[in-house]
Every structure is written in structure tokens, then in C-alpha cells.
Short mmCIF file of the C-alpha atoms (twelve columns), coordinates in Angstrom:
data_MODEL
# 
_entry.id   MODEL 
# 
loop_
_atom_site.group_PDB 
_atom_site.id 
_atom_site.type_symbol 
_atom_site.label_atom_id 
_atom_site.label_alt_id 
_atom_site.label_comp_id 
_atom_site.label_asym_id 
_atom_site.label_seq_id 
_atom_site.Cartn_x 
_atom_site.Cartn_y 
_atom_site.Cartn_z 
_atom_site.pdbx_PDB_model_num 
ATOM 1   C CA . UNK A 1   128.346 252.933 4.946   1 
ATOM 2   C CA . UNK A 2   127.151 249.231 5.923   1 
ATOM 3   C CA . UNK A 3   123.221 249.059 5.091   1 
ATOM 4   C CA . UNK A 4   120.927 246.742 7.877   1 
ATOM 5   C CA . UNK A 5   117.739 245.224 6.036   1 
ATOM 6   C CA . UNK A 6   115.477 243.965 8.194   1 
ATOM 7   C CA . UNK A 7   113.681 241.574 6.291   1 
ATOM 8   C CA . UNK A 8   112.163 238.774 8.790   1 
ATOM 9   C CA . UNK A 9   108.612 239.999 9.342   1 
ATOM 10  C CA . UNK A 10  105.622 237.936 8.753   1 
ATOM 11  C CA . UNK A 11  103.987 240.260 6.755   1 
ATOM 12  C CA . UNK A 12  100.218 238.920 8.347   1 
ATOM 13  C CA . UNK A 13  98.642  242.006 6.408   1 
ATOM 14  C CA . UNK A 14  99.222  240.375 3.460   1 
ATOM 15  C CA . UNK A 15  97.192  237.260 3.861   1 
ATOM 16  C CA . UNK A 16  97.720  234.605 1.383   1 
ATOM 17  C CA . UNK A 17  100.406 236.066 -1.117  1 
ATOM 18  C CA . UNK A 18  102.605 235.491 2.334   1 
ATOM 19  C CA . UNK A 19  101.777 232.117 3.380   1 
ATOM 20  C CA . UNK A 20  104.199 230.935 1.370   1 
ATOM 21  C CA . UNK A 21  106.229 233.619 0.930   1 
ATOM 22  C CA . UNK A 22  108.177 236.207 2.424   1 
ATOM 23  C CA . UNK A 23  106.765 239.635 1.857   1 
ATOM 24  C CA . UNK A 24  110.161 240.957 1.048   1 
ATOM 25  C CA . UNK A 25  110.312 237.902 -1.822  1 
ATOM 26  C CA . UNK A 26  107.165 239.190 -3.556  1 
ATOM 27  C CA . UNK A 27  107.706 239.488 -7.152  1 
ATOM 28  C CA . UNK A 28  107.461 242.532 -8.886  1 
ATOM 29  C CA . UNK A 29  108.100 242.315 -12.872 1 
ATOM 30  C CA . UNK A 30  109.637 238.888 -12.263 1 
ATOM 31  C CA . UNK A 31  111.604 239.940 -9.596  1 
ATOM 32  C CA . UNK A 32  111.744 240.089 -5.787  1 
ATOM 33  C CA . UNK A 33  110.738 243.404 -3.664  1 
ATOM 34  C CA . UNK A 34  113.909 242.962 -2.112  1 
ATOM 35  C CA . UNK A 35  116.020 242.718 -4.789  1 
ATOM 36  C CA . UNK A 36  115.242 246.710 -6.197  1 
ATOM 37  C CA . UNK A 37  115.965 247.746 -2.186  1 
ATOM 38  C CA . UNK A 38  119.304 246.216 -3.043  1 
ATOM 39  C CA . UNK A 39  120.425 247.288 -6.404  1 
ATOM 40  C CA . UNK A 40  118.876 251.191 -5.253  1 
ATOM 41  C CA . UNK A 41  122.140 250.410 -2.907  1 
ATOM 42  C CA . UNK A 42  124.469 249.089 -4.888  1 
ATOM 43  C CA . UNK A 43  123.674 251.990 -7.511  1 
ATOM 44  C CA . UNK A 44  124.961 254.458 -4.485  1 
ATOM 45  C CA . UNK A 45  128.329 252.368 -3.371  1 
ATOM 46  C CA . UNK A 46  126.783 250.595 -0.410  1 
ATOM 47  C CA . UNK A 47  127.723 246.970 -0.695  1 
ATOM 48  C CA . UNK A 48  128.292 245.951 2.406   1 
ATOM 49  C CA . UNK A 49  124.873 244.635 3.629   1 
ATOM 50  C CA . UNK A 50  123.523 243.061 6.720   1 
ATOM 51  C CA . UNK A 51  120.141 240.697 6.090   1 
ATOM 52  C CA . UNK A 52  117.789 240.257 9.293   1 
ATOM 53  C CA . UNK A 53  115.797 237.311 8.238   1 
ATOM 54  C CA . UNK A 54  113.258 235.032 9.363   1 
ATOM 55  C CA . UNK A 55  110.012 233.701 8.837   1 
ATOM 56  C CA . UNK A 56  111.128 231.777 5.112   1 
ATOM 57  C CA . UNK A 57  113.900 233.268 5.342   1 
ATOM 58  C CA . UNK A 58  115.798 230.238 3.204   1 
ATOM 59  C CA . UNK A 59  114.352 231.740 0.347   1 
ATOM 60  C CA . UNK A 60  115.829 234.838 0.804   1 
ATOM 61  C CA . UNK A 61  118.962 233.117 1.383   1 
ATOM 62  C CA . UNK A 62  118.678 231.070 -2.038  1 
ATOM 63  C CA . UNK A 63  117.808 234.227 -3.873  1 
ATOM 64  C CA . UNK A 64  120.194 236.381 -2.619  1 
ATOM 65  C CA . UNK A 65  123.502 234.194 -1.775  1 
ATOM 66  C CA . UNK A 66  126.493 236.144 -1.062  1 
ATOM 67  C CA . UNK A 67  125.616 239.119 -3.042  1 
ATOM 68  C CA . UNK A 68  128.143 238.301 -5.479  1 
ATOM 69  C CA . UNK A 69  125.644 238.934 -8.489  1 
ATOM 70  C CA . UNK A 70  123.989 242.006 -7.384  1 
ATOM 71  C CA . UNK A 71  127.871 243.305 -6.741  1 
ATOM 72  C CA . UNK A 72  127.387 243.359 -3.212  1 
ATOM 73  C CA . UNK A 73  128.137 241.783 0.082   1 
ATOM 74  C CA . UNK A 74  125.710 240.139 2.253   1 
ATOM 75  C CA . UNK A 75  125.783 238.901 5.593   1 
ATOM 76  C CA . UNK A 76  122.803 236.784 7.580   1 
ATOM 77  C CA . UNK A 77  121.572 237.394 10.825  1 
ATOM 78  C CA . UNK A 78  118.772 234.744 11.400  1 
ATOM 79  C CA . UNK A 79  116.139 234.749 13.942  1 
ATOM 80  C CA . UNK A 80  116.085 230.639 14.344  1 
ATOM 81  C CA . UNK A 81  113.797 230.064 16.954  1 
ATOM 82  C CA . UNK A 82  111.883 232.984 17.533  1 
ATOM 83  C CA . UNK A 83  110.584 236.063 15.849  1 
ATOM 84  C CA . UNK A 84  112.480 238.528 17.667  1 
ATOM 85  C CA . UNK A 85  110.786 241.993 16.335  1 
ATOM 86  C CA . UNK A 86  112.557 244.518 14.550  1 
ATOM 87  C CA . UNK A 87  114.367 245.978 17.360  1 
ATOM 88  C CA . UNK A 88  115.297 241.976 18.947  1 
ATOM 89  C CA . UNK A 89  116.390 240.832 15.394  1 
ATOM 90  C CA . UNK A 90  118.961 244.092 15.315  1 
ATOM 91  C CA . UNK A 91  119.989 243.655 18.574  1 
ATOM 92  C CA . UNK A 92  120.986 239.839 17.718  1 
ATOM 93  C CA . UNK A 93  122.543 240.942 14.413  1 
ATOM 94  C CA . UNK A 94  124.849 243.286 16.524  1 
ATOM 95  C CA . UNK A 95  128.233 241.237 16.103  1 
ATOM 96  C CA . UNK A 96  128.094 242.011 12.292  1 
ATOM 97  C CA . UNK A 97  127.315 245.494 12.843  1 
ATOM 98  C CA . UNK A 98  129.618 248.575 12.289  1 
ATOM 99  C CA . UNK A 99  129.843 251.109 14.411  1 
ATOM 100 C CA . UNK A 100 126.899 253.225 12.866  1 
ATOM 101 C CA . UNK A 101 124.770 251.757 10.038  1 
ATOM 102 C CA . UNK A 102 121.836 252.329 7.419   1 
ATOM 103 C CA . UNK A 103 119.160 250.629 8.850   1 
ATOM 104 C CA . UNK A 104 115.920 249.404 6.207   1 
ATOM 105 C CA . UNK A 105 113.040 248.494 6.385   1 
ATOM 106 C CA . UNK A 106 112.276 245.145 4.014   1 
ATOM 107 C CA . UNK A 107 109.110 245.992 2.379   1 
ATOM 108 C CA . UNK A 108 109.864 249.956 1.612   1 
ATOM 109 C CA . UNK A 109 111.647 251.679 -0.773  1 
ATOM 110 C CA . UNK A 110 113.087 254.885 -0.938  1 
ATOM 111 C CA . UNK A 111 114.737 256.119 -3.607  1 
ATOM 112 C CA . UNK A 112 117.216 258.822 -1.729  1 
ATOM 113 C CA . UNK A 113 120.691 259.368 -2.021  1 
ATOM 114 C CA . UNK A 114 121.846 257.804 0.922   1 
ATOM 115 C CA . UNK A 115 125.663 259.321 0.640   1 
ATOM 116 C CA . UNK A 116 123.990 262.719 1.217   1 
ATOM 117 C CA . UNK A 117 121.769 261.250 4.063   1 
ATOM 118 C CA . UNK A 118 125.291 259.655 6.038   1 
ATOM 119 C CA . UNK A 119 126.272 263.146 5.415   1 
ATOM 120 C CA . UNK A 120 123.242 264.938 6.986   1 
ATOM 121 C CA . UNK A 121 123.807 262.509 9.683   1 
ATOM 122 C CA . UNK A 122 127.506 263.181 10.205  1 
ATOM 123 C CA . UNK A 123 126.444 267.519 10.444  1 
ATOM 124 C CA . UNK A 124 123.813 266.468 12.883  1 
ATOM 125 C CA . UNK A 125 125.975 264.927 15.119  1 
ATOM 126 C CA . UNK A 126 123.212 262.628 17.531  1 
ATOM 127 C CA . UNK A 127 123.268 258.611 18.084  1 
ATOM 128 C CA . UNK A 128 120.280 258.310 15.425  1 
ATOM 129 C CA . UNK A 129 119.219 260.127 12.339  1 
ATOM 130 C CA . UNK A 130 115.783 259.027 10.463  1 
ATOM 131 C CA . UNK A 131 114.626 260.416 7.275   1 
ATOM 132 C CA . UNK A 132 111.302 261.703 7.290   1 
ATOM 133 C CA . UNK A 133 108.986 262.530 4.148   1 
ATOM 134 C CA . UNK A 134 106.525 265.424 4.238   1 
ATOM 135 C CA . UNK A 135 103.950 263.773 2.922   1 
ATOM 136 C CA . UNK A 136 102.751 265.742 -0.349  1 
ATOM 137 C CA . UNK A 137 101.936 262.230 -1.688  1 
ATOM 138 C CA . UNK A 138 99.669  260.252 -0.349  1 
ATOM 139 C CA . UNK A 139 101.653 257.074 0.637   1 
ATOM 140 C CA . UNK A 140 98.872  255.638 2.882   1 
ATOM 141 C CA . UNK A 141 100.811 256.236 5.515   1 
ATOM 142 C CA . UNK A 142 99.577  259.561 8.478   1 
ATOM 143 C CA . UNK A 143 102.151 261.414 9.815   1 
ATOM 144 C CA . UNK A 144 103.898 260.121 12.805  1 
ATOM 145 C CA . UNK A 145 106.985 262.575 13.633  1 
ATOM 146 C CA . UNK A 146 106.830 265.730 15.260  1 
ATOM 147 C CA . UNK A 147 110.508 268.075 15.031  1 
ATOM 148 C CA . UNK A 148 112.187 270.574 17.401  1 
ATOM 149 C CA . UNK A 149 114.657 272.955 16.537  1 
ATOM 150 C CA . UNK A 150 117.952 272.007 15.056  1 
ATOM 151 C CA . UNK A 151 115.656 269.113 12.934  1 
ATOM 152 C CA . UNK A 152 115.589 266.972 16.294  1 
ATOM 153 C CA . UNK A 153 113.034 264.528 16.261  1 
ATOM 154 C CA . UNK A 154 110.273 265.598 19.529  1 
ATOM 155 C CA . UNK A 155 107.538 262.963 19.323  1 
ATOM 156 C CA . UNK A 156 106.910 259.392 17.424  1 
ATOM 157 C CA . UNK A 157 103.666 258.782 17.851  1 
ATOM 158 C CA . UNK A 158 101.672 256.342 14.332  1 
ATOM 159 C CA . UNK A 159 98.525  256.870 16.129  1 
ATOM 160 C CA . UNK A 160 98.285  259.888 17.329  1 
ATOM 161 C CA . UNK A 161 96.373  262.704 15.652  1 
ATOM 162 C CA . UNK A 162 98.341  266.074 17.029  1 
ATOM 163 C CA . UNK A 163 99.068  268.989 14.841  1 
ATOM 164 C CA . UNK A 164 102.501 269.211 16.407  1 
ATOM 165 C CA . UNK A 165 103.150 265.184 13.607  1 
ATOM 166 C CA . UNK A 166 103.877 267.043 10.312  1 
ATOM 167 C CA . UNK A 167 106.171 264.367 8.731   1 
ATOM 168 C CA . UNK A 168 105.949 260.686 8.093   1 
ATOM 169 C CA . UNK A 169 108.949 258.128 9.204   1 
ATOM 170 C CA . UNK A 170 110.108 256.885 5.753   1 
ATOM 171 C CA . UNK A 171 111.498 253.628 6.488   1 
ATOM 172 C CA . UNK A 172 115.128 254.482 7.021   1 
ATOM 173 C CA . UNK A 173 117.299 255.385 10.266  1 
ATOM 174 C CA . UNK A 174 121.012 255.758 10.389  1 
ATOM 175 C CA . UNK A 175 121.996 254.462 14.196  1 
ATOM 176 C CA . UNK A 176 124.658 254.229 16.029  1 
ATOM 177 C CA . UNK A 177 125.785 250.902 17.117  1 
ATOM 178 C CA . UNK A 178 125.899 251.478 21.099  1 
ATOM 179 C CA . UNK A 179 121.817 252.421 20.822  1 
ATOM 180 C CA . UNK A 180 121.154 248.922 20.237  1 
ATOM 181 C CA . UNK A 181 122.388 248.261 24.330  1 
ATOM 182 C CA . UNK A 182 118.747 249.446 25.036  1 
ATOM 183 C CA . UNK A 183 117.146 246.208 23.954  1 
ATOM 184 C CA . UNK A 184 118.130 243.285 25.760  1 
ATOM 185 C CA . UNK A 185 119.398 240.157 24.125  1 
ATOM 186 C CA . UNK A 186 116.976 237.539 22.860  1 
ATOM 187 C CA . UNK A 187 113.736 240.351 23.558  1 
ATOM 188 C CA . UNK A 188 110.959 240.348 21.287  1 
ATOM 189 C CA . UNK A 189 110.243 244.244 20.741  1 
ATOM 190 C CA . UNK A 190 109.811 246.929 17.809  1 
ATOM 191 C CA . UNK A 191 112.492 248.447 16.957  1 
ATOM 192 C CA . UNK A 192 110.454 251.967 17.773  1 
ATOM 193 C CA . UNK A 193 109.581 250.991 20.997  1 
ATOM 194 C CA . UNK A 194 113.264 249.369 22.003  1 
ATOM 195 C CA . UNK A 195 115.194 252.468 20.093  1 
ATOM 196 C CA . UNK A 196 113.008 255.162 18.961  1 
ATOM 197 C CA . UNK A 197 111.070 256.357 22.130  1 
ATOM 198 C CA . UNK A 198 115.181 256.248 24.464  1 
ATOM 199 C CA . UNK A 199 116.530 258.428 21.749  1 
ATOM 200 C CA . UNK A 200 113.530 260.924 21.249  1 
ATOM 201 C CA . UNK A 201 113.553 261.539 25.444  1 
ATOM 202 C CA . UNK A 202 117.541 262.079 25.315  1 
ATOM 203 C CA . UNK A 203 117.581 264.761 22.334  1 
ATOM 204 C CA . UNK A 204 119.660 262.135 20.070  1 
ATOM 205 C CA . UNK A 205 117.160 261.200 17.260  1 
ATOM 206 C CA . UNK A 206 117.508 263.687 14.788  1 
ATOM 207 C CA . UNK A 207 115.623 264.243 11.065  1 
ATOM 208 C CA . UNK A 208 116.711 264.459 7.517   1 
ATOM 209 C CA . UNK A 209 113.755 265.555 5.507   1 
ATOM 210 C CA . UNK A 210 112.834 264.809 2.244   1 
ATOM 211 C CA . UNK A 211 110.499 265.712 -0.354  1 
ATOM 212 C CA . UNK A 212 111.228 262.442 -2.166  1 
ATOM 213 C CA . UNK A 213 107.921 259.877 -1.232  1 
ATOM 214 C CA . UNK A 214 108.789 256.486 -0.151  1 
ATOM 215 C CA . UNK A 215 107.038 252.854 -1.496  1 
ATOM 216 C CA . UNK A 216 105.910 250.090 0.175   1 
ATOM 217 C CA . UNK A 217 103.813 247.287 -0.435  1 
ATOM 218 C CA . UNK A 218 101.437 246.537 2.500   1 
ATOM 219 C CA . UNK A 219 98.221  246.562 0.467   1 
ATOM 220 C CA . UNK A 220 97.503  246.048 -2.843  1 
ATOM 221 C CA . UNK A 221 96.784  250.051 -4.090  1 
ATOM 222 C CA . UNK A 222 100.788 250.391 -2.692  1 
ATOM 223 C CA . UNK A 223 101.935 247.239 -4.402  1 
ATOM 224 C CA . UNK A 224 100.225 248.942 -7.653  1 
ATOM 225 C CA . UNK A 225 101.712 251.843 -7.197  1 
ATOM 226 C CA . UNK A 226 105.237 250.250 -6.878  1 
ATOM 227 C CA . UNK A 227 104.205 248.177 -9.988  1 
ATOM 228 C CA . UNK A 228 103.658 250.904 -12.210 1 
ATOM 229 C CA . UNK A 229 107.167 253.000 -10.504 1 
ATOM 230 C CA . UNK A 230 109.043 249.805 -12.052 1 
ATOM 231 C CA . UNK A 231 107.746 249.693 -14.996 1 
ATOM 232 C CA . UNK A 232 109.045 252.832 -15.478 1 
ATOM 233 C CA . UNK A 233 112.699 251.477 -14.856 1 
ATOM 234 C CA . UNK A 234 112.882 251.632 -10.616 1 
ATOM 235 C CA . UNK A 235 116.077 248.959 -10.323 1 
# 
């Protein structure tokens, strides 16, 4: 399965540690976020990998390479002159694409077995499949996904405060390829509100839950708490 990192954000929450540097590049025990999303990858047999960069995104580049020395294979798609949001940076990255891929977010890890998610998402049988944690953790993050029957995915809502939003979006969708023809080319959108909210109305976004909690590093209580998971050997 091809993995899709999208790693171009500015990461504005973030204030200084970014102005310099991508969030994705922010070192953790000497080395970059990014580089644990990758090896938790490689680890699993996905080495074919798709990079959605931008703002500093040569440093990624530098970093990174070809994959060669992480034992993987990566590919650029770069967002030149524009920011193009999540959802406009996969939709440019689309000639590199397969024809259904992991897709990441930059700043979070989580530490699944994706072979037994592509599986999940193979059984469910829809255009999009997104893992969702039920929050028994606190990951600083509300719940934002409500579910049907047969683990379809009913409402998407990160503000919303209904009863009905009983899971938290984790940070990783498998998608099929042909969703991506609801953004159109060189649009600056989200990739929830170019993808998510088209698949939840049609019955194709289905749910893979897990009790496993996901990391990120938007603040600086979840950057500790991803310092102290790799100290204790994360990558």
C-alpha cells in the first residue's frame, strides 16, 4: 500500500519553534517528527511514499532525499506557489497517486498496524476508510465522528458538541484515488471539507476503530507526551 504524508502546513499554532522550521522537521531526541512517521512505515512494509510539502519544504527534502536510508521510497509533490490546503495539495499530488492510498497526517502519529487497517478497508468495501480512536486517553483532541451501522462514518463535525460524536478522527484515511475529482485543481481547501463531508452524504466513508491513542505535537503538553513515548524506543 502507497502511504500520502501530507506534510506542507504552516504549523501557525506553533509560533516560533516554526518560523524557521517545518513542524513536521521538529526534533525529537535529535531527530525529526517526521522521520518516526516514516520508519513506523517502513517497520510495516510500506515503502512507497508520497511527500506533500510546502512551506520549508527544502528541508524536508534535504533530510529525507530519496528514502534510500530509511529503506524507503519517496516521491515530492510541492505546493510552489501557493499553500494549497490539505485537500488542494492531494489533489495536485494526484499523478503520483495509486489507485487507493494511506493518507497521513504530518504532525501525528499512530502507531497501528496499517496491513490490518488496508484490510479492514478492503472488508468494508466504500471509496474512504478513516481510523477513528475512542478516546480513553486524553489526546487533547474532542470527539469529532459520529458512526452508523455497518461502522459507516454519519457525521464529521470538530466543533460540534452532540452525543451522537463518540470517536475522534486519528489522523489517517485510506481513499480511493477517484475521491480526489471533488476538489478542483489548484483550490485551496481542507481536505475534510473537499473529501470528508461528499463521502459522509454518499454512505462511502467508513470507520476502523481503534483502541490504540494517536500523538501529535500541536502544543507543548502533546510534544511532551511524544517526548517521553520515544524515549521509551517509538522509531
Amino acid at each position: 500500500m502507497q502511504a500520502v504524508i501530507l506534510a506542507g502546513g504552516l504549523g501557525t499554532r506553533l509560533g516560533e519553534l516554526t518560523r524557521n522550521t517545518p513542524k513536521v522537521m521538529l526534533p525529537f531526541n535529535g531527530k525529526p517528527f517526521l522521520y518516526y512517521v516514516i520508519s513506523l512505515l517502513e517497520k510495516q512494509g510500506i515503502k512507497d511514499i508520497v511527500l506533500c510539502i510546502g512551506y520549508l519544504g527544502e528541508q524536508v527534502k534535504d533530510f529525507f532525499g530519496d528514502g534510500k536510508k530509511l529503506g524507503v521510497n519517496i516521491k515530492y509533490s510541492v505546493e510552489s506557489r501557493q499553500l494549497l490546503g490539505t485537500g488542494g495539495a492531494l489533489r495536485q499530488a494526484r499523478p503520483l497517486l495509486d489507485e487507493y492510498f494511506l493518507v497521513l497526517n504530518g504532525d501525528t502519529y499512530l502507531p497501528v498496524d496499517y496491513p490490518e487497517v488496508e484490510k479492514e478497508y478492503r472488508r468494508l468495501g466504500r471509496k474512504a476508510m478513516m481510523v477513528v480512536y475512542n478516546n480513553e486517553a486524553n489526546t487533547g483532541v474532542k470527539n469529532n465522528v459520529a458512526l452508523g451501522g455497518d461502522q459507516i462514518v454519519v457525521n464529521y463535525d470538530k466543533k460540534g458538541t452532540s452525543p451522537d460524536l463518540k470517536y475522534a478522527e486519528a489522523g489517517a484515511v485510506i481513499l480511493q484515488k477517484e475521491a480526489l475529482d471533488f476538489i478542483p485543481e489548484g483550490e485551496k481547501i481542507s481536505f475534510e471539507d473537499g473529501i470528508y463531508q461528499r463521502l459522509i452524504t454518499r454512505g462511502e466513508m467508513a470507520a476502523c476503530i481503534t483502541s490504540q491513542r494517536f500523538y501529535d505535537i500541536g502544543t507543548p503538553e502533546q510534544r511532551q507526551v511524544f517526548e517521553k513515548l520515544v524515549q521509551k524506543g517509538a522509531g
